[in-house]
C-alpha positions, 0 to 999 in steps of 0.5 A: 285427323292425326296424320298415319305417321305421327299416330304411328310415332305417338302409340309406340312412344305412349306404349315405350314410355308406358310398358318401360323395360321388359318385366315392368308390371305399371299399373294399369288403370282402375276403369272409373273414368266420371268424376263425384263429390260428396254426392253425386256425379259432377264435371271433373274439375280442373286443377286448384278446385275442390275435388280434383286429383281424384280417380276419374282425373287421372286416366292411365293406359286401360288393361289390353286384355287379349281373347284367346278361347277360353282364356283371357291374356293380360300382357300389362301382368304376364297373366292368362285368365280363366275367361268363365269362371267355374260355376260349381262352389267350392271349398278353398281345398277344393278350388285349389286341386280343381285350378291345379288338374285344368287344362283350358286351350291345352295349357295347364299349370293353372292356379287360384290368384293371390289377392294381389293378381285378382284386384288387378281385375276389378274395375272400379267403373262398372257395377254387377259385375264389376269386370271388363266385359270380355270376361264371362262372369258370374258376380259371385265371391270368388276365392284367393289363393291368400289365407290370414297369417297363422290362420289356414282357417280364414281366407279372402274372397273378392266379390264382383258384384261390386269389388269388394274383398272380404274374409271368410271360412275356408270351409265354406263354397265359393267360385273361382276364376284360375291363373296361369303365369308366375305369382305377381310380385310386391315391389321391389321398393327402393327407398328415396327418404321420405318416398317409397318407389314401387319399381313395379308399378312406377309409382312413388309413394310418401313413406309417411302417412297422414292423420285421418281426413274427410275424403275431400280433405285428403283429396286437397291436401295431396293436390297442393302438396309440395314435397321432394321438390314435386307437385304432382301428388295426388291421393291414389286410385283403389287400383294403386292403393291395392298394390300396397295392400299385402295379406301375408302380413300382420298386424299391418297387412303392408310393406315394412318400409311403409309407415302405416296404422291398422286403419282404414285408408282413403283411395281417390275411387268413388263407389260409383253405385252409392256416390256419397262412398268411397272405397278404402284399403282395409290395413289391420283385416288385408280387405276392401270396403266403402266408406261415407266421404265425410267421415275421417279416414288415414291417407297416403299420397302418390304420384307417377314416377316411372310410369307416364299416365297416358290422357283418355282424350288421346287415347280416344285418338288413337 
């Protein structure tokens, strides 16, 4: 057992390292821990084989979400959650005024979340509802408060049955799960050449894309990537990729210092109901689907730069 002196040191030097300044927004992890290949679930493998550096190698710090009654704090995101989402369905006008005149533990200036904030709760290791079960769910689309450039007709839905995110008319009625707090940001990025930082999330991006790839392929050629005098790359988990993912953007819903095609991009993040799918970033439509692992698809790599993944197994310890 960890002496109580060294656990002390070992959480608050994990937490310090993890949290960075005030303000930082890491990410957090994805929720999907198992290991695939091209079919089924396996053995997370080690490094130097087939299929490792995806998302269940890499274990980051879990959302520390807090329950507070009827709200739900994330302190990674400086956000409050409506924790039961409102059951009635609603137009996207109409979810708007309801979030705007709500009053939940006597705090208001509730809103509906950008896209941005809401992929930030998919968790990618359940399934109906893809949620972490301090939320009261409903596994119905919920709207964002995101509409398509140029086009107030058109808005994002994100689905909890499974993580999906779509587009849909913003005439039609879906749910919606309030926020209170300010707008997650994009970025900011500094440019480092070749790399993109996301100072937000820690994470160091290639500027450049890769031509499309199986998933298994894109999985390797970022695993033995040696770039920027740096080996730790690694294809990112939908967790991060969303990050990137900016729907007020068009043609290319994405970050201008990025390098980037109207495509589909691969994530590390197996679609864990159907195991031969991964999940891929949506760039010309801003949305979120899966794909079959053979087929060819863009890719980015990424590794942690600020930010510090801290290993479940020490977690486990604490």
């Amino acid at each position: 057992m960890m002496h109580p002196v060294a656990f002390v040191f070992a959480l608050v030097l994990a937490l310090t390292i993890w949290y960075g300044p005030v303000g930082a927004t890491m990410a957090t992890d994805s929720g999907q821990y198992r290991c695939y290949n091209t079919k089924e679930a396996i053995d997370c493998p080690p490094p130097g084989n087939a299929f490792y550096g995806q998302d269940g190698n890499v274990s980051h710090v879990p959302a520390p979400y807090e329950a507070h009654g009827d709200i739900v704090r994330d302190p990674v995101t400086g956000l409050s959650w409506q924790r039961s989402p409102d059951l009635a369905r609603r137009s996207f006008d109409d979810a708007r005024s309801y979030c705007s005149g709500l009053t939940l533990e006597g705090e208001n200036g509730w809103r509906v979340p950008s896209l941005h904030e809401l992929f930030t709760l998919i968790d990618y290791g359940r399934k109906k509802p893809s949620l972490d079960p301090i939320f009261f769910t409903t596994e119905n689309p919920v709207w964002s408060a995101d509409t398509f450039p140029g086009n107030d007709a058109l808005g994002y839905i994100v689905s909890f049955e499974d993580g999906g995110v779509f587009q849909t008319r913003t005439h039609f009625f879906m749910n919606v799960r309030c926020v209170r707090g300010a707008v997650l940001p994009y970025g900011p990025y500094t440019d480092r050449g070749r790399f993109v930082l996301d100072e937000s999330t820690g994470l160091s991006w290639l500027q450049a894309d890769e031509a499309p790839a199986t998933w298994k392929d894109a999985l390797r050629f970022c695993q033995v990537l040696e770039d920027g005098g740096n080996n730790d790359w690694r294809l990112p988990n939908a967790r991060e990729l969303s990050s990137l993912l900016d729907p007020s953007r068009t043609p290319i819903a994405a970050n201008t210092r990025f390098s980037a095609h109207p495509e589909a991009y691969w994530t590390s993040t197996t679609d864990i109901q159907t195991p031969t799918n991964a999940w891929v970033m949506q760039y010309d439509t801003a949305t979120s689907h899966t794909v079959v692992k053979t087929e060819a698809r863009r890719f980015r790599c990424v590794r942690t730069d600020q930010a510090i993944a801290v290993p479940h197994d020490l977690l486990l310890m604490f």
